[in-house]
C-alpha positions in Angstrom: -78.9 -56.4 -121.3 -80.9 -55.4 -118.1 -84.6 -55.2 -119.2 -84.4 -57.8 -122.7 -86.4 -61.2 -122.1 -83.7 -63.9 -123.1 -86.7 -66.5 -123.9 -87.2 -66.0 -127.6 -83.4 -66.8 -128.3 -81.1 -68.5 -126.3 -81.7 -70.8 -122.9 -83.7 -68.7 -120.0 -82.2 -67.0 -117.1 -83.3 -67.1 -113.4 -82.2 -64.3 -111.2 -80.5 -65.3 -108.2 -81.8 -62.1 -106.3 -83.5 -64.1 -103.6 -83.1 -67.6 -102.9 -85.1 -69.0 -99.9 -82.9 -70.6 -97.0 -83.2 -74.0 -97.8 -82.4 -73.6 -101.7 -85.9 -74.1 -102.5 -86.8 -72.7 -105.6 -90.1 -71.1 -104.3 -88.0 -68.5 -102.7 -87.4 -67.8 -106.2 -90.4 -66.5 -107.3 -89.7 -62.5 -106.6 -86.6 -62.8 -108.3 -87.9 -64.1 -111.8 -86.9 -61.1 -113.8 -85.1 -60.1 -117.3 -81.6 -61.0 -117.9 -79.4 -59.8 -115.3 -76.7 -59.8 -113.7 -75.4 -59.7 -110.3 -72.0 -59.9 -110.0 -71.1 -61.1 -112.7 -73.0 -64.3 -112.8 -76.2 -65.7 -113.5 -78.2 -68.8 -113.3 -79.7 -70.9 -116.1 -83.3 -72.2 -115.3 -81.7 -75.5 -117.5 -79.3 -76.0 -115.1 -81.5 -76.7 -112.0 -82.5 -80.3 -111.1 -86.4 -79.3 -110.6 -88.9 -78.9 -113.4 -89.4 -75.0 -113.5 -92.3 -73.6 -115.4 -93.2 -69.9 -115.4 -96.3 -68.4 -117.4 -97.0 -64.7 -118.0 -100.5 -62.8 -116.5 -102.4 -65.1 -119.5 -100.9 -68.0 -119.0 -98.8 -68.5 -121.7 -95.6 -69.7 -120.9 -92.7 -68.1 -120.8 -90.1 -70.9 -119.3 -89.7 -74.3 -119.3 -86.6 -76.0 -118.3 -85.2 -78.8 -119.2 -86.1 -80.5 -115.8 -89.6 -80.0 -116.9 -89.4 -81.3 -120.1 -88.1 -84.8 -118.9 -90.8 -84.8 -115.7 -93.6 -84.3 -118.6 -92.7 -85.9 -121.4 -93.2 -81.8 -123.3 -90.7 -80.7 -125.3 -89.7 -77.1 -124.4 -90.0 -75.8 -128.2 -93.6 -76.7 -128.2 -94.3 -75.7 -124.2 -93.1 -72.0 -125.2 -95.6 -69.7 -125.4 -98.3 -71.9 -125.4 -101.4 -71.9 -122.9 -99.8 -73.8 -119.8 -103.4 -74.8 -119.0 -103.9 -76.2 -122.4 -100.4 -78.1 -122.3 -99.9 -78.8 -118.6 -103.3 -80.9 -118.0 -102.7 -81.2 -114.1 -105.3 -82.7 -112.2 -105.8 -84.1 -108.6 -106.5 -87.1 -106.8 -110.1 -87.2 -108.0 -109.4 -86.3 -111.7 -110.4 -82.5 -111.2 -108.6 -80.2 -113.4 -106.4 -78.0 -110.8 -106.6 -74.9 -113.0 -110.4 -75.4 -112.4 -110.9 -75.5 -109.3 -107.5 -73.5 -108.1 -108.2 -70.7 -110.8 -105.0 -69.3 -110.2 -105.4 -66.0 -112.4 -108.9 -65.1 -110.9 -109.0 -66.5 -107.7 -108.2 -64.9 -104.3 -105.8 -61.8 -104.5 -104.2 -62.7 -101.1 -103.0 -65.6 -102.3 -98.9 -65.8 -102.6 -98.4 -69.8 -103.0 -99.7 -73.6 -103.1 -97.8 -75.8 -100.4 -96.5 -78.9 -102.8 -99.3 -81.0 -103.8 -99.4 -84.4 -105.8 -100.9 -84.0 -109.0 -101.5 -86.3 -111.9 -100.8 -85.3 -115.8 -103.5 -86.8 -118.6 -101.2 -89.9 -119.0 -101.4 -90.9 -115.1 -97.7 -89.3 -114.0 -97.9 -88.4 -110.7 -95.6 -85.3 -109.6 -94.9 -83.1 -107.0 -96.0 -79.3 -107.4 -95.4 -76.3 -105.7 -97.0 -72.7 -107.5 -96.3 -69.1 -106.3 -97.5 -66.2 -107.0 -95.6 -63.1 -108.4 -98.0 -60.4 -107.8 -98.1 -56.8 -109.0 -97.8 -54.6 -105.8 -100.3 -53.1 -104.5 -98.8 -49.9 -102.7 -99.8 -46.6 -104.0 -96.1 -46.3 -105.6 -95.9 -48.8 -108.1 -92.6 -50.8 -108.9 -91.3 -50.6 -112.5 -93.2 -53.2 -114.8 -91.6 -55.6 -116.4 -91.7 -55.9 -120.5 -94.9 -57.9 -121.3 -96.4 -57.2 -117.9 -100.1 -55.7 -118.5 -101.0 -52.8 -116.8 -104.0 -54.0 -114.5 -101.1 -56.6 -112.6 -100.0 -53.3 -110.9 -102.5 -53.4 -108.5 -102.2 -57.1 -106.7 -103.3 -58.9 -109.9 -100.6 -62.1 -111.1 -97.7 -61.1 -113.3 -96.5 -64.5 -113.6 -97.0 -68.0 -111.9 -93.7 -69.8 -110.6 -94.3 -73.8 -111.3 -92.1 -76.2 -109.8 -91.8 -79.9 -110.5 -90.5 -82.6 -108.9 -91.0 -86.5 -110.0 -92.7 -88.5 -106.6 -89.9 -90.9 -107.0 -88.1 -89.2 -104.0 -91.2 -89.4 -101.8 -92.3 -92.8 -102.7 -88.9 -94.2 -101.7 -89.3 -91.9 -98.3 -92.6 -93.9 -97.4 -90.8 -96.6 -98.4 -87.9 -96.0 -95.8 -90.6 -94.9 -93.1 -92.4 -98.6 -93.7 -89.4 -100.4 -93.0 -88.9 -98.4 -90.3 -92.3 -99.1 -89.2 -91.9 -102.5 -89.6 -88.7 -103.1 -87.9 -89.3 -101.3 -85.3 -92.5 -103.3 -84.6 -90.3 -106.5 -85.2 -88.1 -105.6 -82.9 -89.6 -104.5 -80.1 -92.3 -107.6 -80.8 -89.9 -109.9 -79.1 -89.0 -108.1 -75.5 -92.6 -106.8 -74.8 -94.0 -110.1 -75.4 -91.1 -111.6 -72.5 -91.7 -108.8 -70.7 -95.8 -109.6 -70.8 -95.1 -113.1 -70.0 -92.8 -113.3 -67.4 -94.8 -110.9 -65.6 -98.2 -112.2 -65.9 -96.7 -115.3 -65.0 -95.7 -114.0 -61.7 -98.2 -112.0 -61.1 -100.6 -115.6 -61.4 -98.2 -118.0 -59.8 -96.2 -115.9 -57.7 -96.6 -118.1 -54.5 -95.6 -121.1 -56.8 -92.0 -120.3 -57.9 -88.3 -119.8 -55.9 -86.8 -117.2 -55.2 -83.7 -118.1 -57.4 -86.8 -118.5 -60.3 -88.0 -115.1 -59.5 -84.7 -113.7 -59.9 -84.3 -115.0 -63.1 -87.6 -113.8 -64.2 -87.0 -110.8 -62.9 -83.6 -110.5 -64.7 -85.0 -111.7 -68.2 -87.7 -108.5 -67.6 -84.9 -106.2 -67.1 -83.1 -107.1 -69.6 -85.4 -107.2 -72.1 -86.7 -103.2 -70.6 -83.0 -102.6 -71.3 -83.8 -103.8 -75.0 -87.1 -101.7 -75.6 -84.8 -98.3 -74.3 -82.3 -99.1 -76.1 -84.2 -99.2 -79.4 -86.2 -96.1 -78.8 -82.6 -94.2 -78.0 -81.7 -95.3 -81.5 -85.0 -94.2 -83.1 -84.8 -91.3 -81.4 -81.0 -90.6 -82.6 -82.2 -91.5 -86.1 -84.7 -88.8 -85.8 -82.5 -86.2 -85.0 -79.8 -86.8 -87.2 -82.0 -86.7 -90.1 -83.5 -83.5 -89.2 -80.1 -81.8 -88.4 -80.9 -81.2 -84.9 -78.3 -83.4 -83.3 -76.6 -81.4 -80.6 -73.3 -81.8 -80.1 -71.8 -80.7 -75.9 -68.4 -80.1 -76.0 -66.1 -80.7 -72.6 -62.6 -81.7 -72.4 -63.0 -85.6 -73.1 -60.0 -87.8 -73.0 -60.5 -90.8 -75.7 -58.1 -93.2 -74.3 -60.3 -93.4 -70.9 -63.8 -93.4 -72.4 -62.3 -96.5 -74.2 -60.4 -98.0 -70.7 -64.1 -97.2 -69.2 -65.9 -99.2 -71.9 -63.9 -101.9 -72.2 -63.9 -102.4 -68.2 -67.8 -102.8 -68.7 -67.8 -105.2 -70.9 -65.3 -106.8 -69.1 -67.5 -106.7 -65.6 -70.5 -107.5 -67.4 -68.3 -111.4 -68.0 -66.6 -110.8 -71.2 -62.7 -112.6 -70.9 -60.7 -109.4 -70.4 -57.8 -111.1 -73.2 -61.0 -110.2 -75.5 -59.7 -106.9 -75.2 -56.3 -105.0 -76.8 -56.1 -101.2 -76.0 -53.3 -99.2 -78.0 -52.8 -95.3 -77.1 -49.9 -93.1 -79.1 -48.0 -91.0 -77.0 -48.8 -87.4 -76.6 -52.1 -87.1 -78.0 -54.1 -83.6 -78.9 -56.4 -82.5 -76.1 -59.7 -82.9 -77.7 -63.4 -81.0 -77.1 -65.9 -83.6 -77.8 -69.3 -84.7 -76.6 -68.6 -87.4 -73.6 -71.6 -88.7 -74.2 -71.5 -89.5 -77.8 -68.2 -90.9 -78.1 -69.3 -93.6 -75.5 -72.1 -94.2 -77.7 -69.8 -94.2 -80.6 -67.0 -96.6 -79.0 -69.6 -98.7 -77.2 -71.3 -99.3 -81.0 -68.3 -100.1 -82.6 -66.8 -102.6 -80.0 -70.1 -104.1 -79.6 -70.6 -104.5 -83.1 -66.7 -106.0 -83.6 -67.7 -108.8 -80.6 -70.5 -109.4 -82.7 -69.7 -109.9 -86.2 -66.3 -110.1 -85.9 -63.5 -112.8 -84.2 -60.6 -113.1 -82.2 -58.9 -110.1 -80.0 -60.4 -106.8 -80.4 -58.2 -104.1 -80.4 -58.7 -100.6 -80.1 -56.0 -97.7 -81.2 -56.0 -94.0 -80.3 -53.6 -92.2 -82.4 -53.3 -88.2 -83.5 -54.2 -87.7 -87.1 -50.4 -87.4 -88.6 -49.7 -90.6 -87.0 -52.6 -92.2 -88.8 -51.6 -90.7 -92.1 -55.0 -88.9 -92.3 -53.3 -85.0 -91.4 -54.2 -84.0 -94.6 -58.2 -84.4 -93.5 -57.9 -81.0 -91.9 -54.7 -79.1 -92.9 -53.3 -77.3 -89.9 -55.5 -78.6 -87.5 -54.8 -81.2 -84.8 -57.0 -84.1 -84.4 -57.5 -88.0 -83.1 -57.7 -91.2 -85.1 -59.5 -94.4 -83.5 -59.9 -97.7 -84.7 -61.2 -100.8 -84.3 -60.3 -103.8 -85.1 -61.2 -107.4 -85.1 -60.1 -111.4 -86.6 -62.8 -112.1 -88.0 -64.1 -112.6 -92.1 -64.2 -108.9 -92.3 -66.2 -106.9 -94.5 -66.6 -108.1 -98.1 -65.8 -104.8 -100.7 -69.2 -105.0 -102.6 -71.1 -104.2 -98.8 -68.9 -101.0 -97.9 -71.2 -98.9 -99.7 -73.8 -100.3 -97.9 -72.8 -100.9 -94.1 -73.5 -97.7 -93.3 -77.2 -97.2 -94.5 -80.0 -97.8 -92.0 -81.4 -101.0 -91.5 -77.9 -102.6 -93.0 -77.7 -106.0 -91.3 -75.2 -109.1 -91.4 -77.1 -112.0 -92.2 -76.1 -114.0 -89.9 -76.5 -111.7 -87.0 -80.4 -109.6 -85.8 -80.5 -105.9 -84.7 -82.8 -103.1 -86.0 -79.5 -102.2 -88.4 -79.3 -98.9 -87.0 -76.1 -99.0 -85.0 -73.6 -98.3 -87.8 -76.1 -95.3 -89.6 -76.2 -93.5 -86.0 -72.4 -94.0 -85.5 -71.7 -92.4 -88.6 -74.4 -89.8 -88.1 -72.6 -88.9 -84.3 -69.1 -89.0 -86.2 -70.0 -86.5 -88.5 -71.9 -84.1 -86.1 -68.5 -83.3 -84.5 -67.0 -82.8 -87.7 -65.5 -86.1 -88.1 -64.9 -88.9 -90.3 -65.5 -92.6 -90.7 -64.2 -95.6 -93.0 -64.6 -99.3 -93.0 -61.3 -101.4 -94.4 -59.7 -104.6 -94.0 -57.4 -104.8 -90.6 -53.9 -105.2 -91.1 -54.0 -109.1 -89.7 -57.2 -109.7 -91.6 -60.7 -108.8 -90.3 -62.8 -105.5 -90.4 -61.4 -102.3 -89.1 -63.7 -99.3 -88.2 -61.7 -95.8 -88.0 -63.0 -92.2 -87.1 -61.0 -89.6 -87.3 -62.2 -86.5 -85.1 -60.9 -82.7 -85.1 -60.0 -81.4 -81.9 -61.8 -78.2 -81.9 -60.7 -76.1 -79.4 -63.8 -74.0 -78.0 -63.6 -70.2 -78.9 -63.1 -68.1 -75.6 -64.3 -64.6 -75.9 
């Protein structure tokens, strides 16, 4: 079939000769091509989840998916061959047509692509485009044509533009999700900076007028409340990183029954009632390579937020995976299991889906709701699992399940 155009009869085919690292489908736009086939598979431009419009050196078009029917309200029997600029009326923030003042097909030579832009159709939709450029080379040995290409696009001139659509629904909920971050963080750290402003302009004013047990206290509230303000710029921090896949993960030789001994004992020096506290450890547990510093994060969230929300003795198990039940996570490989669990009301079935989402909060309790999200975030960067449940005597039950992952020596 190599060298027949499948868009007369029959859906249209995009090559998969050169995807771009992230999946994007403007690393596509060398590898729009007659039907091919490369090992014995191909990919169907309906089958992709973003509009995808390709026109020929006149602009006529010569794909429309079925993405980009339902982003424009065009139906792909009608978009076919006609005049994208005629049928795709894309204009810009201040109502200018963008094949105007773009002019894609006469425009400069050098160009290869438009970074994704938002641009409006005639009926007000607003989408998200990205354009590229397939370009006839411009080396003195020219590359095969392709059927319908003219003979002029072998010297730099456009063979074909490579349209992709996206609806702005995505990046209207993503300002949506930065404004509540926005606005919680300025909640949040609202209520220590203003104690911290106080307390010290207080002393600062009156300093000869208070006690020394006073100025301790003072002095103690500041801390605290510092403690608070570094505490939530940690978490923003983690937030940050686990969204942008850049969370680093430093293995050592950790053992999780200590880190949770170690916790525990803080809590318990800081004036919780050590009978707050249950620890249970299986026998003969994997050795396991994990970040030190993460699983105290992890552990510290999780028995912080049990105290919290939850009632009762709090108890903590460490147990391998096949005493768990959960082996069959990673077949042959070894692994731990922790969990913790609380008396308290527990966590109602319709909120599972939820209580691990940013800015999740229980009503009755504060916090920026980012605890739970970077716990999950810091399970799953060592290759771990997390699940929420009932407790077997009633209450919520938090359990991670971790591999091992032994370091490769070499």
């Amino acid at each position: 079939m190599r060298g027949e155009w499948a868009l007369d009869h029959g859906p249209a085919v995009l090559l998969p000769d050169a995807p771009s690292p992230g999946g994007s489908l403007t690393g596509l736009a060398g590898a729009i091509a007659p039907v091919s086939v490369m090992g014995g598979s191909v990919v169907c431009a309906d089958e992709l989840s973003d509009g995808l419009v390709i026109t020929d050196h006149a602009g006529r078009v010569l794909v429309f998916n079925r993405a980009a029917s339902r982003l424009t309200g065009i139906p792909a029997r009608t978009a076919i061959g006609a005049d994208a600029r005629q049928i795709l009326g894309l204009r810009d923030t201040d109502g200018r047509c963008w094949w105007t003042s773009a002019n894609p097909y006469h425009g400069l030579s050098i160009r290869t692509r438009h970074p994704e832009m938002s641009l409006y159709l005639r009926d007000g939709t607003e989408l998200l485009v990205t354009v590229s450029y397939v370009r006839g080379p411009r080396a003195s040995a020219p590359a095969p044509a392709l059927p319908g290409d003219p003979a002029h696009s072998r010297g730099g001139q456009v063979r074909r533009l490579v349209i992709t659509l996206r609806g702005a629904e995505q990046r209207a909920r993503l300002e949506r999700t930065r404004a509540d971050l926005v606005s919680t963080v300025a909640h949040e750290l609202r209520s220590p900076l203003t104690s911290v402003k106080g307390f010290t302009a207080t002393l600062l004013a009156k300093w000869g007028r208070f006690t020394d047990d006073q100025k301790r206290v003072m002095l103690e509230t500041v801390n605290a409340d510092a403690d608070r303000v570094t505490r939530l710029i940690t978490e923003l921090l983690d937030v940050s990183r686990i969204e942008s896949g850049r969370m680093e993960v430093h293995r050592q030789l950790v053992s999780v029954p200590e880190r949770v001994e170690k916790i525990v004992a803080g809590r318990v020096a800081a004036g919780d009632p050590a009978g707050r506290y249950r620890v249970v450890t299986a026998d003969r547990l994997p050795e396991t390579w994990l970040d030190a510093d993460k699983v105290d994060q992890i552990l510290g969230n999780l028995i912080e937020n049990a105290v919290r929300h939850g009632a009762g003795t709090v108890t903590i198990v460490v147990e391998p995976l096949e005493t768990a039940g959960a082996r069959a996570i990673w077949p042959g490989c070894e692994g731990i299991a922790v969990s913790v669990r609380d008396e308290g009301d527990g966590v109602a079935p319709e909120l599972v889906p939820r209580i691990f989402r940013q800015f999740w909060r229980a009503k009755r309790r504060g916090g920026a709701g980012l605890g739970l999200y970077i716990v999950k975030g810091l399970v799953e960067a060592h290759g771990g699992t997390i699940t929420v449940q009932r407790a077997p005597g009633g209450g919520a039950e938090f359990r991670f399940t971790m591999p091992a992952s032994l370091p490769e020596f070499g």
